[in-house]
C-alpha positions as CSV (number, residue, x, y, z in Angstrom):
1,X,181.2,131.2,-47.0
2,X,180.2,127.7,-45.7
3,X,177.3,127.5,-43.0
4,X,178.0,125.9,-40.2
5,X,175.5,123.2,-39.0
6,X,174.5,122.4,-35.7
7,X,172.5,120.2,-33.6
8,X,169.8,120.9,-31.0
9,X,167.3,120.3,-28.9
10,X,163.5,120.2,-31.0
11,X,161.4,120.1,-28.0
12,X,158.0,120.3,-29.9
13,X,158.8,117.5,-31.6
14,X,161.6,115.5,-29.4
15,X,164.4,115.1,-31.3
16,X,167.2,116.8,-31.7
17,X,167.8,118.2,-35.6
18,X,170.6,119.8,-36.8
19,X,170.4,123.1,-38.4
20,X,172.2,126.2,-40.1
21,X,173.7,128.1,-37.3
22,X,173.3,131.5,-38.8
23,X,169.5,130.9,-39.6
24,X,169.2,129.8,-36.0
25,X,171.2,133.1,-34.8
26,X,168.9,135.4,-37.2
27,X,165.5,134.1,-36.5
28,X,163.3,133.6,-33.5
29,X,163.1,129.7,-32.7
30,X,160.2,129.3,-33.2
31,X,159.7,130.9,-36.3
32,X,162.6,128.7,-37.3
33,X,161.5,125.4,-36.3
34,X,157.8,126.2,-37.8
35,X,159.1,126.8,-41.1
36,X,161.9,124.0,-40.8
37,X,164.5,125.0,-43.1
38,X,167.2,123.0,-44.0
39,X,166.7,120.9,-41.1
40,X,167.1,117.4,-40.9
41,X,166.3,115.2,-38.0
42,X,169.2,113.3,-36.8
43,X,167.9,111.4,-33.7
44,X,164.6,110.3,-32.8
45,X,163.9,109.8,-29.1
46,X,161.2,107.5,-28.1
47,X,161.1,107.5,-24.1
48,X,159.8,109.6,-22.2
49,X,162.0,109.5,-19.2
50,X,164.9,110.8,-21.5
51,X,162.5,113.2,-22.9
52,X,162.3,114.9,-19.7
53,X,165.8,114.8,-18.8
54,X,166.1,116.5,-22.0
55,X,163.9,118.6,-21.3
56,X,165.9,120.2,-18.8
57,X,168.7,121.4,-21.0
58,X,166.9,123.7,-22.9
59,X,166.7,126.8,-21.9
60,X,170.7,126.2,-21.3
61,X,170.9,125.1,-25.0
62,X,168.7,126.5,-27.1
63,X,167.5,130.0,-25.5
64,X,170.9,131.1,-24.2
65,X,172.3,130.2,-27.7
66,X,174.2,127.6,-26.7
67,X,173.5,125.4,-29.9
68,X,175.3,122.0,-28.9
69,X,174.0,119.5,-27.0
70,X,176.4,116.7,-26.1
71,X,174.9,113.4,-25.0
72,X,175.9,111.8,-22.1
């Protein structure tokens, strides 16, 4: 069985990070992102306009377990 990775949105720390779709699935968010496992950060955003435009996608893409986030 190969795990399937995923990117999305890591508001605490704005970025977006890819992770293990099952773990993501099989544990509370932010249980998950406090004990980071097997994450690694793939993009590093640094303004804050784009932060908040992200900011709006995430109960569409994280808490509705939509795991993808495509950038425009």
């Amino acid at each position: 069985h190969c795990s399937e990775y995923v990117n999305f949105i890591d508001d605490t720390h704005k970025h977006v990070v890819s992770g293990n779709k099952d773990l993501i699935k099989n544990n509370p968010l932010q249980e998950t992102l406090k004990y980071r496992l097997k994450y690694r950060p793939v993009v590093q955003f640094k303004l804050s306009i784009y932060l908040n435009k992200l900011n709006e996608y995430i109960d569409k893409v994280i808490y509705k377990n939509e795991y993808k986030y495509n950038f425009p």
